[in-house]
N, C-alpha and C positions, 0 to 999 in steps of 0.2 A: 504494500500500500504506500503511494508516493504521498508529499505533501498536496497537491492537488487533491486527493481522494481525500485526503484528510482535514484540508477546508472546507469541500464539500460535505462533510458528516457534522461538521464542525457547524455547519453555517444552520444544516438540516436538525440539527439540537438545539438551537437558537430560536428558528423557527413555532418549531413544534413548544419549545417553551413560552416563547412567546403566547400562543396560541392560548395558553394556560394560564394569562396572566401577569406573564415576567412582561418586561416591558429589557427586551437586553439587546447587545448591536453586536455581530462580530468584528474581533477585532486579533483573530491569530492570523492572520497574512503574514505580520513582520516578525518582530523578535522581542514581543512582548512577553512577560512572565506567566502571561492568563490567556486564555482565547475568547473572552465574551466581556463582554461589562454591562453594567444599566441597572435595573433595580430585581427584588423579587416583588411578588403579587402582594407582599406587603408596604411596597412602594419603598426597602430600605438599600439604598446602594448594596452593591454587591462585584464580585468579579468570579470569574469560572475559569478553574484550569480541566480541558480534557482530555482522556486517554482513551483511543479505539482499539483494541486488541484482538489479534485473529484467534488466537487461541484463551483459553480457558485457563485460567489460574485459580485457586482458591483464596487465594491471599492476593487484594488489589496492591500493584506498589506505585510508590510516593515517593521520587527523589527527595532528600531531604535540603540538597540546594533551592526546589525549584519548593517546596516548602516553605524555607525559610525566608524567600524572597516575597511570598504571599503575604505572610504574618509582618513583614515588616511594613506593607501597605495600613494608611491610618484610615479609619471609620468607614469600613467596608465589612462586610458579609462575605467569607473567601470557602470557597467552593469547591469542591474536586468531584467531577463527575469519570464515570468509568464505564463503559460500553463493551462489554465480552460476546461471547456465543451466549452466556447464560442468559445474559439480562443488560437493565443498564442500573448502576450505583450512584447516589449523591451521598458525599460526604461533606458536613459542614465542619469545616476543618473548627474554627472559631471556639468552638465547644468541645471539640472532639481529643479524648485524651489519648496523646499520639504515644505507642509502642517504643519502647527501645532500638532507635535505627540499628538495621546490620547493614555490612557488607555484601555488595551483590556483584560483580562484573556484567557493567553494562556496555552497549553502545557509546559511541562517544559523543553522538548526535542523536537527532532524533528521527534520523534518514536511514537508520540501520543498517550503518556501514559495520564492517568488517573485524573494525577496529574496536577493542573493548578497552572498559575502566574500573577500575574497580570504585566504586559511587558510595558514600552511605545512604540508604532509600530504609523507608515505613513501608511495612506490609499492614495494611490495612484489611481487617475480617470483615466478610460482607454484614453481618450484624451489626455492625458501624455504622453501617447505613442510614441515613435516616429517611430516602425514597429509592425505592428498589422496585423493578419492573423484571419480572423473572420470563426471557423466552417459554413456549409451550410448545413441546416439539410435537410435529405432526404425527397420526399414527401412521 
């Protein structure tokens, strides 16, 4: 899945939020921290980082760079949503008592090059969750 395809999903969760109330813009094209901004359906700023994954993990992860770059944004609502096979996850980081980061070797980007790091990231339990939309696989 290139960056393109990942705008598109991006933009398509914006939307559909929207739809519901948010009132949010996209804004991951460049090299922002977040991919969304605007408010929630309770009209309170907000910003969203998200992650589309091809495959199924049980444990969502959460750079803990791209974490802590969130939390240092002032009077916003900060967001991490997550889109697998399973389902899709929102985590409101703001509240959310984050796990002891480990080490993971990651990508060096987000283009899933070749190239690994070893990163500290939060694996977040999907019971963290505080809106979960679980796929229902056909019979």
């Amino acid at each position: 899945m290139g960056i393109k395809k990942i705008n598109e999903w991006e933009k398509a969760v914006v939307f559909l939020l929207n739809l519901d109330g948010w009132e949010l813009e996209h804004c991951g094209d460049g090299y922002s921290r977040y991919d969304a901004k605007g408010k929630t359906p309770k009209g309170v700023d907000c910003v969203i980082e998200m992650k589309f994954r091809n495959k199924y993990y049980e444990d969502k992860m959460l750079e803990k760079d791209k974490y802590d770059a969130l939390m240092a944004l002032d009077d916003v609502v900060k967001l991490f949503f997550v889109n697998d096979p399973k389902g899709n996850f929102m985590y409101y980081l703001n509240t959310l008592e984050m796990p002891t980061p480990v080490k993971k070797y990651c990508p060096d980007t987000t283009m899933w090059t070749k190239k690994r790091l070893l990163k500290d990231v939060y694996l977040l339990k999907e019971n963290q969750a505080v809106r979960i939309n679980i796929n229902i696989e056909p019979n």
